[in-house]
N, C-alpha and C positions, 0 to 999 in steps of 0.2 A: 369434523375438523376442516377449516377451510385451507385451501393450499395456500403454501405462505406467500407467493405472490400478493395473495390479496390481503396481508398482515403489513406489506411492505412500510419500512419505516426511512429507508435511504436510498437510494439512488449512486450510483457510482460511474463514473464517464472519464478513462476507459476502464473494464474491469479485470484487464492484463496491461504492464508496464515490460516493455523490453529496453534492457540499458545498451542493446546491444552488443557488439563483439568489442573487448577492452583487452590489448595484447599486455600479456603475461610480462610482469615486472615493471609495468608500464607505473603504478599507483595513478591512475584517473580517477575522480572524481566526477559524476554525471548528478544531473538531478531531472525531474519530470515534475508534474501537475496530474493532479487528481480532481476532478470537480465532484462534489458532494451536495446532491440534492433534498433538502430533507422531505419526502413525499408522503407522509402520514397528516393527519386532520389537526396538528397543532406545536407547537414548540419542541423542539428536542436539543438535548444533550449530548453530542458522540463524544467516545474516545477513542483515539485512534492509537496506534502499537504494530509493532512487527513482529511477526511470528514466525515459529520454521526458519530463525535464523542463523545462515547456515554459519557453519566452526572457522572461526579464524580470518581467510584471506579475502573475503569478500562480505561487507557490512551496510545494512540498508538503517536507515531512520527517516521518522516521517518527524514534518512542524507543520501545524500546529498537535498537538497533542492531546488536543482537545477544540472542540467548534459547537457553537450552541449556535440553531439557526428557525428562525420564524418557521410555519408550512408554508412547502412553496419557495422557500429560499434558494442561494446555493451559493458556496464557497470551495478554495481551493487549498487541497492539504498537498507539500511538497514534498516527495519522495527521493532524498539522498543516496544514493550508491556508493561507497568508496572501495576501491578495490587495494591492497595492500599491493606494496613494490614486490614483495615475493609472492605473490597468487600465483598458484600454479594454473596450468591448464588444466581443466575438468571436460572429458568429455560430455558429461549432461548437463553441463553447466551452473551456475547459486542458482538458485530459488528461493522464496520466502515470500510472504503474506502480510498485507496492510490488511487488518482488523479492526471492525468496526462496530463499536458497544454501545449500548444507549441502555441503561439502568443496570450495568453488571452484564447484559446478555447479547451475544455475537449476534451481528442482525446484515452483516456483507465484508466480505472482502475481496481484496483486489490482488489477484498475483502479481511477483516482480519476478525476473531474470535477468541474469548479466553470466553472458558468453565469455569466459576469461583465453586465448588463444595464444 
């Protein structure tokens, strides 16, 4: 079996998002860019999701939802954070995961965090 490096089907730039530190009862809203390159020998389909989303006080979403991109392409998915006006402070802070599917099966994703203080 070959290691999946060389199965690679996407590309992802950067492959952690930090929303940085957002003070407690604050409700901010941040957003970032994901660049998404599709690096396999021909057309694909991603779908993108967030996973590990954590309970309650802090809420991540990505747009588009989906990106079909030539080989060789690249596009940007945009990662929303909102943090709710009662988030407490966590000391380990949210966490959660941009997930990235091309025929039903996880093929990359990207951590996010937001430091609530």
């Amino acid at each position: 079996m070959d290691p999946p490096i060389l199965n690679a089907k996407v590309s992802l730039d950067p492959v952690s998002l930090s929303f940085g530190a957002v003070p407690s009862g604050s409700g901010q809203t941040r957003q970032m860019s994901v660049a998404l390159t599709n690096v396999s020998g021909g057309p694909q389909t991603y779908s993108l999701a967030i996973s590990g989303q954590p309970a309650g006080s802090v809420a991540y979403n990505v747009s588009p939802s989906s990106l079909t991109l030539a080989a060789g392409a690249t596009a940007n998915a945009v990662i929303t954070m909102a943090a709710s006006q009662g988030a407490p402070a966590v000391a380990n802070g949210y966490q959660a995961f941009l997930e990235v599917k091309a025929g039903g099966t996880s093929i990359g994703h990207a951590a996010l965090f937001t430091l609530v203080k």
